[in-house]
PyMOL CGO cylinders between C-alpha atoms (Angstrom):
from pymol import cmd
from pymol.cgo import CYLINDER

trace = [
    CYLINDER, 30.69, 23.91, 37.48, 30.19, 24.90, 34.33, 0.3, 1, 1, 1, 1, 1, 1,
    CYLINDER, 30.19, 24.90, 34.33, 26.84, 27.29, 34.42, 0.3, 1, 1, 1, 1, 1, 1,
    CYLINDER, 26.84, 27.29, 34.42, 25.91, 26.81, 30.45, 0.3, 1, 1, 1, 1, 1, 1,
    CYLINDER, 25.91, 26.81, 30.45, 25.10, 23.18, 31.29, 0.3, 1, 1, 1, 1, 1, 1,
    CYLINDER, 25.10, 23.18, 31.29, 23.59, 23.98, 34.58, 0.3, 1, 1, 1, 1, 1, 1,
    CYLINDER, 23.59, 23.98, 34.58, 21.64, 26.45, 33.12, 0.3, 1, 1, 1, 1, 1, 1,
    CYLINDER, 21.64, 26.45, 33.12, 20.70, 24.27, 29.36, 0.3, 1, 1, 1, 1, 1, 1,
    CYLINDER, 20.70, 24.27, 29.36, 19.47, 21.90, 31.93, 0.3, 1, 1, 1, 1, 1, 1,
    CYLINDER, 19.47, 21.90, 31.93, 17.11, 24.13, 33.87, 0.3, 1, 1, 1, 1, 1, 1,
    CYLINDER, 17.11, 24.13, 33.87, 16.11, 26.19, 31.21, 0.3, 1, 1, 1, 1, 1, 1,
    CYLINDER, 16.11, 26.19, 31.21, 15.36, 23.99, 28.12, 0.3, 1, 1, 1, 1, 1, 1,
    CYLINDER, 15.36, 23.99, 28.12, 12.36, 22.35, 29.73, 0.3, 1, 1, 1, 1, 1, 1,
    CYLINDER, 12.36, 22.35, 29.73, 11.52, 24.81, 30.99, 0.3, 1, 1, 1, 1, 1, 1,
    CYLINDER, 11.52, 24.81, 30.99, 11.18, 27.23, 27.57, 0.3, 1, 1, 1, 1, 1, 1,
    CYLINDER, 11.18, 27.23, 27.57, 10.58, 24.28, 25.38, 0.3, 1, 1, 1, 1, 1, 1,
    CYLINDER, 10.58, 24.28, 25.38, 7.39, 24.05, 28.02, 0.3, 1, 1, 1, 1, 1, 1,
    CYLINDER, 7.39, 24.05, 28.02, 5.94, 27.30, 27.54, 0.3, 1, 1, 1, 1, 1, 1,
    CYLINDER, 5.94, 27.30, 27.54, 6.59, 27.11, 23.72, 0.3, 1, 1, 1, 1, 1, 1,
    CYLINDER, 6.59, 27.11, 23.72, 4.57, 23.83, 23.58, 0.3, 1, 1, 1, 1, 1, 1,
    CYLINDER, 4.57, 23.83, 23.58, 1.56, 25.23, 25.35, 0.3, 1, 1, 1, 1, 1, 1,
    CYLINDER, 1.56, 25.23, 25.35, 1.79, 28.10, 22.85, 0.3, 1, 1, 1, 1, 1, 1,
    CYLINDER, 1.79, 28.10, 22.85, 1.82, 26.38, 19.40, 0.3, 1, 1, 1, 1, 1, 1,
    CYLINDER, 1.82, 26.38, 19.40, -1.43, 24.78, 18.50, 0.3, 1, 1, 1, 1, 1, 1,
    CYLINDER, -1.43, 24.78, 18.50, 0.24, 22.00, 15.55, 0.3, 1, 1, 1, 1, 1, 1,
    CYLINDER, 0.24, 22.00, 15.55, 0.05, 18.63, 17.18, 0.3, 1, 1, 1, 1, 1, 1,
    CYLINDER, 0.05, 18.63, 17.18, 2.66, 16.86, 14.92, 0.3, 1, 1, 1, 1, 1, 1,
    CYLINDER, 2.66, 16.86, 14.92, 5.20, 20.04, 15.57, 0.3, 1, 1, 1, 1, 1, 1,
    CYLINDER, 5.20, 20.04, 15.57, 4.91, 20.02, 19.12, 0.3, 1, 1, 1, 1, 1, 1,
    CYLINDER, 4.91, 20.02, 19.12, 5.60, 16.07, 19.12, 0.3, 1, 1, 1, 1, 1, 1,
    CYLINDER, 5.60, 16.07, 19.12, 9.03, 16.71, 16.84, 0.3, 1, 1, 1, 1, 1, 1,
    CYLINDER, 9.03, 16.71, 16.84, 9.57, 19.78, 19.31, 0.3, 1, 1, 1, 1, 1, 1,
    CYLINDER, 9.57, 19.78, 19.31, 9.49, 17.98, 22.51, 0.3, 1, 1, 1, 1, 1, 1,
    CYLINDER, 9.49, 17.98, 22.51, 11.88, 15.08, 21.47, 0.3, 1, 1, 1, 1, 1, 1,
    CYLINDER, 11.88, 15.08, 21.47, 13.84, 17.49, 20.41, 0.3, 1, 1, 1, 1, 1, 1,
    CYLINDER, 13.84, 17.49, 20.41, 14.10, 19.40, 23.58, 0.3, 1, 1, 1, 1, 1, 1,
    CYLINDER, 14.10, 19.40, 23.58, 14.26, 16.28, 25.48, 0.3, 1, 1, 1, 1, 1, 1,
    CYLINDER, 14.26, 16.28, 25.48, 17.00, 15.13, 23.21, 0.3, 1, 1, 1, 1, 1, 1,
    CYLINDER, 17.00, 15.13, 23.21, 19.11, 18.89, 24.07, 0.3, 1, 1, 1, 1, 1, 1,
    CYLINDER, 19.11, 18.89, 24.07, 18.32, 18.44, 27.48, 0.3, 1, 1, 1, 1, 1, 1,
    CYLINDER, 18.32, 18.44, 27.48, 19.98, 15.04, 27.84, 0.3, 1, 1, 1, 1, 1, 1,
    CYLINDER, 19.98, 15.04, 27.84, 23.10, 16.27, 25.74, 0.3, 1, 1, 1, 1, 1, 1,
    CYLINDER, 23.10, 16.27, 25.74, 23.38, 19.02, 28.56, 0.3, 1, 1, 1, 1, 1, 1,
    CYLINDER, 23.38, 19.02, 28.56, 23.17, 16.55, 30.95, 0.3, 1, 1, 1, 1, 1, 1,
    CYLINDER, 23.17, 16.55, 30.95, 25.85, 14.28, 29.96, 0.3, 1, 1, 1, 1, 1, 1,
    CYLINDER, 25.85, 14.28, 29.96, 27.85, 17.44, 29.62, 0.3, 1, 1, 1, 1, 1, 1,
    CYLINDER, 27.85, 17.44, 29.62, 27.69, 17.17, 33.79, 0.3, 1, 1, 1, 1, 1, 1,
    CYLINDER, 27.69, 17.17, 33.79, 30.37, 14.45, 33.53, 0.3, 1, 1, 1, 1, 1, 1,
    CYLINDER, 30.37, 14.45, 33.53, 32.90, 16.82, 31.50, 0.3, 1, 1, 1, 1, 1, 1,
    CYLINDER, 32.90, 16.82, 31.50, 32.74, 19.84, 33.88, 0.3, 1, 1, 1, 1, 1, 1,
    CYLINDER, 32.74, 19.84, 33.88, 33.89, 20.37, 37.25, 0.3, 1, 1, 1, 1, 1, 1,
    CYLINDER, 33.89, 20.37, 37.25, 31.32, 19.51, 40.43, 0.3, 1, 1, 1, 1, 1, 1,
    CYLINDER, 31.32, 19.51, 40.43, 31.27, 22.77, 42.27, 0.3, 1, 1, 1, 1, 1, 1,
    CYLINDER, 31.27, 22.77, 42.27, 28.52, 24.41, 44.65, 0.3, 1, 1, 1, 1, 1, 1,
    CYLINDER, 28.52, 24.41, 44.65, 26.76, 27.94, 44.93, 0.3, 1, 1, 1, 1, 1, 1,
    CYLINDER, 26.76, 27.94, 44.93, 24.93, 28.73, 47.91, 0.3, 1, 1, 1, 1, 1, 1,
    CYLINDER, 24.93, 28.73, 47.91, 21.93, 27.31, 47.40, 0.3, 1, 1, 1, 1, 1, 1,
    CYLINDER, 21.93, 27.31, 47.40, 22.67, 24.62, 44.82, 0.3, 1, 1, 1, 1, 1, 1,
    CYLINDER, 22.67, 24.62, 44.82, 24.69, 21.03, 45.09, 0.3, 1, 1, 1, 1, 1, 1,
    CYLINDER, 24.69, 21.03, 45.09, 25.73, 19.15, 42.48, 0.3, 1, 1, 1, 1, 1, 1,
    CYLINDER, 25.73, 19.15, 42.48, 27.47, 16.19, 43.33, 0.3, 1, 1, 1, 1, 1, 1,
    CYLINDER, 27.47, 16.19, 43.33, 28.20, 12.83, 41.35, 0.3, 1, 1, 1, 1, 1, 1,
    CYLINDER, 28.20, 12.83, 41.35, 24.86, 11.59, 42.91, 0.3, 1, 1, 1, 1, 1, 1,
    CYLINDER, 24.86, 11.59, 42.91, 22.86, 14.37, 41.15, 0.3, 1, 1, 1, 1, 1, 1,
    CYLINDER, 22.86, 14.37, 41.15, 25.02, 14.21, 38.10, 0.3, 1, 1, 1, 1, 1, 1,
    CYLINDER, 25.02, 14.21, 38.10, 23.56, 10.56, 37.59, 0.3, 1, 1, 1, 1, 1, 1,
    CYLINDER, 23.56, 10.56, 37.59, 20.07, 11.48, 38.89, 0.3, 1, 1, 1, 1, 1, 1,
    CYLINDER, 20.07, 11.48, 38.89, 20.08, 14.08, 35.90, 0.3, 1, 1, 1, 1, 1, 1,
    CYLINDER, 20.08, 14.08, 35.90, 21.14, 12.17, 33.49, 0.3, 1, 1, 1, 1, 1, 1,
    CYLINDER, 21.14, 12.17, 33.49, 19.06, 9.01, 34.05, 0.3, 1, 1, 1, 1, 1, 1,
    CYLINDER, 19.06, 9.01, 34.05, 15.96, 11.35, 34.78, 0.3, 1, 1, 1, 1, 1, 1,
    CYLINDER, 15.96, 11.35, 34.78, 16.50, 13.26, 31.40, 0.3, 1, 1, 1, 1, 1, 1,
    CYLINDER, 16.50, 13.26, 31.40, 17.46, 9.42, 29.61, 0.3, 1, 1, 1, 1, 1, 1,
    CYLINDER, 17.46, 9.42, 29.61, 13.96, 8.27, 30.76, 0.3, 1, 1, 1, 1, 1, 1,
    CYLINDER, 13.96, 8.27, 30.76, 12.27, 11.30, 29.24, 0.3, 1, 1, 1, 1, 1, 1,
    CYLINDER, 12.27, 11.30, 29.24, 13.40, 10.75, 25.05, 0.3, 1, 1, 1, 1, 1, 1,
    CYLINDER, 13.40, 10.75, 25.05, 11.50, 7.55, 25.01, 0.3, 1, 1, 1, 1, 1, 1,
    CYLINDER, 11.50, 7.55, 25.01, 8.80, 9.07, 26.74, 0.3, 1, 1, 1, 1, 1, 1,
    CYLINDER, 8.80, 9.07, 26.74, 8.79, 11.87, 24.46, 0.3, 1, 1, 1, 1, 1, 1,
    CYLINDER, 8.79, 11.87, 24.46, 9.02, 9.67, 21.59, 0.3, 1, 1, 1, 1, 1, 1,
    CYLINDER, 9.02, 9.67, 21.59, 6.30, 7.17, 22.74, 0.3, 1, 1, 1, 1, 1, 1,
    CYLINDER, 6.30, 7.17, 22.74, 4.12, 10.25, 22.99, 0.3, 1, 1, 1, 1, 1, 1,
    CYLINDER, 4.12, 10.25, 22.99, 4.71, 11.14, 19.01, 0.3, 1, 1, 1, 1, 1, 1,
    CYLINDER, 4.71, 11.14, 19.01, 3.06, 7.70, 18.55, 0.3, 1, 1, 1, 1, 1, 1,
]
cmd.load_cgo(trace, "trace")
């Protein structure tokens, strides 16, 4: 598998996280989480362009490839509801 998508997928939440609990501006942080979520979900759908492979601790399978992308689909209307 390709590890830029595995790792845009781990890591963008996981930055964009830490950068929201840093910046005080509520009406940034609301554009800045869709906006992660939105990268996140590009990343994911990447998943269907890339080769399936396996390291030794990590599986990625077509099952998981949907799980991804439906889990980080859910979370841009979330994110945008919470702009509201």
């Amino acid at each position: 598998m390709n590890s830029a998508a595995l790792a845009s997928v781990l890591l963008i939440p996981l930055l964009s996280a830490a950068l929201l609990a840093a910046l005080p501006d509520y009406n940034l942080t609301a554009r800045l989480n869709v906006s992660a979520a939105l990268l996140a979900f590009i990343s994911a759908v990447m998943f269907f362009f890339v080769e399936a492979s396996h390291g030794p601790s990590l599986l990625v399978d077509d099952v998981n490839k949907v799980g991804i992308v439906l889990t980080t689909l859910l979370s841009l209307p979330t994110c945008l509801y919470g702009m509201v």
